[in-house]
C-alpha positions, 0 to 999 in steps of 0.5 A: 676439317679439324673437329674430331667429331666431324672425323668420327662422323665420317667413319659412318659414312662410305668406305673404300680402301687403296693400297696407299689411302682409306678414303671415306665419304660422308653426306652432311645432308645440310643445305651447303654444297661445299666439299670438306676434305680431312687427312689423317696420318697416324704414328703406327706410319712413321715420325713426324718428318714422314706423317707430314710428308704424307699429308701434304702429297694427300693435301696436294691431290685434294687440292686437283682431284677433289673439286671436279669428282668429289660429292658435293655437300660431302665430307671427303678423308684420307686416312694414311697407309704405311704403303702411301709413303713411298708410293708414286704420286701419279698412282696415288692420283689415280688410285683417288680418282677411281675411289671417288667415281666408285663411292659416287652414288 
């Protein structure tokens, strides 16, 4: 996802809150079943080096955790916290797939 107003859409959607991640979930109840996923990361986190290093860990997690516990027809995005830099990817793994099974409905 790209379009900002796809990202202000999803911020009406469910939220839940890790230490390392903000994930929200928004249903576009609209005929396509494809999960969107979106990443946001932003300066308050660190400089440039460090923002795309988060997102490329949270694009990595999508890319395994997303497809096989995501809501279909659902915008999926991660919001970046200051603790999800230096924290282990197998805890950041762990911490998406239970955020996901307690958004599922």
């Amino acid at each position: 996802m790209r379009k900002r107003a796809d990202f202000l859409a999803a911020n009406g959607g469910l939220r839940t809150t890790t230490p390392g991640f903000i994930l929200l979930i928004r249903d576009r109840k609209d005929a396509d079943t494809s999960m969107r996923v979106g990443f946001t990361v932003t300066k308050k986190i660190g400089g440039a080096v460090i923002r795309n290093r988060m997102k490329r860990r949270f694009r990595a997690l999508a890319r395994e955790i997303v497809p096989t516990k995501g809501l279909a027809g659902a915008d999926h995005i991660m919001i970046g916290r200051a603790k999800g830099v230096e924290r282990d990817f197998g805890l950041l793994r762990s911490e998406l797939a239970s955020a996901l099974d307690r958004l599922r409905p």
